[in-house]
N, C-alpha and C positions, 0 to 999 in steps of 0.2 A: 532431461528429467527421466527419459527412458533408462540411459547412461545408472544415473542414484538409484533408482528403484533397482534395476539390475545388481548392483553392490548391494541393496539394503538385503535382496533375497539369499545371494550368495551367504552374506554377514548372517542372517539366521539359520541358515542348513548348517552352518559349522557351527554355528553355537548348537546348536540340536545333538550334532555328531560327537560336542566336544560335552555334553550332559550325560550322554548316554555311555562314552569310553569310560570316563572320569566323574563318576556321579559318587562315590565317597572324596574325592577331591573336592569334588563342587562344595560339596560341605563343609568343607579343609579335617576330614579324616584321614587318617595314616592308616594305609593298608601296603600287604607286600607287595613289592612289584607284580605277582601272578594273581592275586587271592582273582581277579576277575575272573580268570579263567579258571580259576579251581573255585569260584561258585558256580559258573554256569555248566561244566560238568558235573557237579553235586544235584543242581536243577534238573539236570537231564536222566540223572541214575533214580532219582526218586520220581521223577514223573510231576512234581510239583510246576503249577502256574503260579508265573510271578505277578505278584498283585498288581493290582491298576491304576488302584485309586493315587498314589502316589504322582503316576505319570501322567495323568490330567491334568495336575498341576501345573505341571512340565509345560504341557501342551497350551494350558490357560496362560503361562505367564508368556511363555514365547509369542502366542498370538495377540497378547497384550502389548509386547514389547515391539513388535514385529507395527503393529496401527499407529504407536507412540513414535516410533520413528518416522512412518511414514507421511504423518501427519507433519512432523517437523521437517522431512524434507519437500515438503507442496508447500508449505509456508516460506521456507528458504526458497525455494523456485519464484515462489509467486513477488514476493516482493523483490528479488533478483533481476526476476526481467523486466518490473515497471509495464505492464500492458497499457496502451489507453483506458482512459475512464469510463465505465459502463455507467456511471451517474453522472449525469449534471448535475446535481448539488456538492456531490464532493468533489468534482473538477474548481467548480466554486468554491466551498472552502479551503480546498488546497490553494488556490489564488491567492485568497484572502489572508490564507496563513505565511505563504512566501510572501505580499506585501506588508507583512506586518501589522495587523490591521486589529483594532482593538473590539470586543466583542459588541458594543454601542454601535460600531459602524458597522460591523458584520450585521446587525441587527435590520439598522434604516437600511443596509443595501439592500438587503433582503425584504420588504417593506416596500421598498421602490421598485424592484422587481416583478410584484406579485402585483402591487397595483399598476404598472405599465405594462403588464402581463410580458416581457422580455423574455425570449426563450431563444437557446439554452443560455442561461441564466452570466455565464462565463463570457459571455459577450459585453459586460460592462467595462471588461479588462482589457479589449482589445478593439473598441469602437471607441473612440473618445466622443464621436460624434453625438452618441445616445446622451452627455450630460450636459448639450446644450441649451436646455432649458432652466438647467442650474447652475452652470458656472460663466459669470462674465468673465467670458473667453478676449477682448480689448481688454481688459481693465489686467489680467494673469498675461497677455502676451508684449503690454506694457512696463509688465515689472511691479506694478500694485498690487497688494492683496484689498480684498474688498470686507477681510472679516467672516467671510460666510465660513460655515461646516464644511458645506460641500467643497467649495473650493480647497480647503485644505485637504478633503479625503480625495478630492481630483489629484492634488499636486502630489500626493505620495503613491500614488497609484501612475501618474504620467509622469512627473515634474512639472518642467512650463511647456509642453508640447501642445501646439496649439491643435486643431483638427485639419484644418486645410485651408489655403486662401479664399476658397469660394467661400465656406465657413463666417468666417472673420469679416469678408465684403457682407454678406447676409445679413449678418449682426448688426452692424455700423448702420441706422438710417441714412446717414449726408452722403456715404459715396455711392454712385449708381454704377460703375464700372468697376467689377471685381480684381483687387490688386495685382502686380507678375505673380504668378508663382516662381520661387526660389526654390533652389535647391533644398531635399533633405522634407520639404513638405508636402 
């Protein structure tokens, strides 16, 4: 960043330099090669000061131009380097948006959230555990769907990954002894 802004400053001292050499050019006037110099000798014999107002201009547009750049390279930067998320709701919606996720379910996730009070919120993404109370997790690790919402917005969010064997034993009333765990769960 230091690097850009360093070029951005350089890039406006010669624009400056190159207004000031070439300033009936900048306007695409034709003058002779010398007249510059045979005005400012003319300025000097008569004693005249060169007016100002003109180069305020100068100075406004460069310094206009000069924050319009800079502005565009902090923006180039910022989304360049991807910093972690300073908001939990947009870590969430970036979720939701790389899931693919229709605004109906962005909606109830967000609803579900606030009333299980879940924080930070992006935990719904990577705990499958949290949606035990909505998804028959037997009925998804059997290969059944049950019909519900939830369970579809589980399956596109996990697949069919189930939470863990202790999970699944918990679930099940009839077995008292929690399954092996297997690889991969």
């Amino acid at each position: 960043m230091r690097r850009c802004a360093a070029l951005l400053w350089h890039g406006v001292l010669a624009l400056l330099c190159a207004l000031w050499v070439f300033e009936p050019a900048a306007w695409g006037q034709r003058t002779a090669p010398l007249e510059f110099l045979r005005r400012e000798f003319q300025r000097r014999q008569t004693g005249e000061v060169l007016p100002t107002s003109h180069w305020r201009w100068y100075i406004l547009g460069a310094l206009a131009l000069v924050a319009v750049l800079g502005v565009a390279v902090w923006m180039v930067e910022r989304f360049r380097s991807r910093r972690p998320y300073t908001s939990r709701w947009l870590l969430f919606l970036e979720l939701c948006w790389v899931h693919r996720l229709r605004w109906r379910e962005i909606w109830e996730l967000w609803g579900w959230i606030r009333r299980e009070k879940i924080h930070p919120p992006a935990r719904i993404f990577c705990e499958p555990e949290l949606w035990e109370d909505r998804v028959d997790f037997m009925t998804l690790a059997a290969g059944g769907r049950d019909g519900s919402p939830w369970t579809a917005l589980y399956e596109r969010c996990f697949g069919r990954l189930t939470p863990t064997a202790r999970t699944l034993a918990q679930a099940s009333p009839g077995s008292a002894e929690p399954p092996p765990r297997t690889e991969g769960n």
